[in-house]
N, C-alpha and C positions, 0 to 999 in steps of 0.2 A: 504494500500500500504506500504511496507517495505521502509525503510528509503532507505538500498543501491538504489531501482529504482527511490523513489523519488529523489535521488540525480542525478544519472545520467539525468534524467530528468532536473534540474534544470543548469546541467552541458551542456547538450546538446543547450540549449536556449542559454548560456551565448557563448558559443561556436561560435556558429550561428552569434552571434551578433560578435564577435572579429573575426571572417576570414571574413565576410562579409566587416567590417573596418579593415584590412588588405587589402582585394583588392580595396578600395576606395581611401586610405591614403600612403599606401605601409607600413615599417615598422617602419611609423615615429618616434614610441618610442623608439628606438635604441639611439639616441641623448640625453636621461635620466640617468640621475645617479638615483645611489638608493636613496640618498636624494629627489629629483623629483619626483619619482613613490611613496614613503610615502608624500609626500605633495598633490599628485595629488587623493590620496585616505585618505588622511586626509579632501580638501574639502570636500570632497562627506558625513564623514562620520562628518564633520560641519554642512554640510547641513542638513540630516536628522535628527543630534538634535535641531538643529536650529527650524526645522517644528517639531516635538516631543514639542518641548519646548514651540512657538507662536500657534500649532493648527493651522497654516493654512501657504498658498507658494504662491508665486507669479510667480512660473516660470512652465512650465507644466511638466517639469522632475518630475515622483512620487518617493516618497521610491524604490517601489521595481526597477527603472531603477537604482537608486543608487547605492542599492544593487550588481546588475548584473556586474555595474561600476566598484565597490570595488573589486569584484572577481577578474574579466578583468585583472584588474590591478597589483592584488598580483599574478596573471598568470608571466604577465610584469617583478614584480620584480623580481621573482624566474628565471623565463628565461635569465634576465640582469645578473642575479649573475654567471651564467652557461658560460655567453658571456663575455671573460675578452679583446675585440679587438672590441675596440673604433672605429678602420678604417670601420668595419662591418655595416655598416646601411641599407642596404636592405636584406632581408632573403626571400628565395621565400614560397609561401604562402602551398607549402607542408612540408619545414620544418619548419616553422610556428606552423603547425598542428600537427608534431607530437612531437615539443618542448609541446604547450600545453596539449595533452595527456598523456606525461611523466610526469609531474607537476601535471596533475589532479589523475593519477595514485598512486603517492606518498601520496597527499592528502587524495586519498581517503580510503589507508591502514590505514594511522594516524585517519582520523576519526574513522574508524571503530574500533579498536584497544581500541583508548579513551573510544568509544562508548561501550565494552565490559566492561571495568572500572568502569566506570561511570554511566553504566545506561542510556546513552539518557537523562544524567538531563538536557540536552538543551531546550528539548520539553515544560520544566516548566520554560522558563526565559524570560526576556520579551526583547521585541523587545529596550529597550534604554540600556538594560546591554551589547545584542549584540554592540551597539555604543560606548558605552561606550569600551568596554574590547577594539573595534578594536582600540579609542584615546588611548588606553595604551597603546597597543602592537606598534603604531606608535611613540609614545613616548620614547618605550625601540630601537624602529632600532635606533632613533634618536640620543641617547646617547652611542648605538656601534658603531657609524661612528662618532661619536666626540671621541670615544678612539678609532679610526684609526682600528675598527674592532676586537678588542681582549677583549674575555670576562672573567673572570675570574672564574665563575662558573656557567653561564649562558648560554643559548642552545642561537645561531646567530642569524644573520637578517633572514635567510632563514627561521629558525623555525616560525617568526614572521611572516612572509609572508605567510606560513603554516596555521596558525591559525585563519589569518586575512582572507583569502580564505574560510575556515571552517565554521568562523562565518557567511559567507554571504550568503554561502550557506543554513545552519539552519534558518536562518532570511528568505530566498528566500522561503524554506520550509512550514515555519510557515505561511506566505503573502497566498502561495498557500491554504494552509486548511484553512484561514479564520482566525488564530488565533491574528493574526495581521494586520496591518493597511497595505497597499498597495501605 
């Protein structure tokens, strides 16, 4: 299977699961600063090194819901960035859907793009460097909203969010073929 369908594939689940919690919840993440949406996918990706690190969890959330989580959620950030009106807290669940689609759109030309570059060296890294890169890349939004957003030669939060979407996906990928831990 080609990478692009295994992604839409992996796209489509995570999808499924966010308008599904959108009509449960409504748009409750609109009340988030970017700070918030990196903290809230910082737990998750505690979590799974947390279980990576002890071998074993006490809660029945697996990796790959985590996974799905992180995605979700760098969806969240990228969409909060787009949305500068705070009064805004409910979005009805078609623009919703095709905020997400634009965002995974975006995503998914950068992967493929990198992917051309790069080789797919994803295919050969393991499931803790995914964790790993995503605590950096939440570390770098971290310190662009402690300088008030202005980078000096640095691609923004949005790139981060970009990337941190990318990873999960590849992670989400890898769980599917088996190459990793679920």
């Amino acid at each position: 299977m080609s990478t692009s369908i295994q992604y839409d594939k992996i796209i489509d689940t995570c999808k499924t699961i966010f308008l599904k919690k959108s009509a449960d919840y409504g748009t409750s993440w609109r009340v988030y600063r970017t700070i918030s949406v990196a903290d809230q996918i910082y737990i998750k990706a505690k979590r799974i090194r947390t279980i990576q690190e002890k071998k074993e969890q006490k809660i029945g959330d697996d990796i790959k819901s985590e996974f799905e989580g992180i995605l979700n959620y760098a969806i969240i950030g990228l969409i909060q960035l787009d949305i500068n009106d705070d009064s805004i807290e409910q979005l009805p669940v078609e623009e919703v859907a095709e905020r997400y689609n634009q965002k995974v759109e975006a995503a998914k030309n950068l992967m493929s793009n990198k992917n051309h570059d790069y080789g797919e060296a994803w295919r050969e890294m393991s499931q803790e460097s995914f964790v790993d890169l995503t605590l950096s890349k939440l570390l770098r939004i971290k310190q662009i909203i402690a300088n008030k957003g202005v980078t000096l030669i640095s691609e923004g939060i949005d790139a981060n969010f970009y990337d941190i979407l990318n990873y999960a996906v590849f992670a989400l990928i890898l769980i599917d073929e088996g190459k990793h831990t679920g």
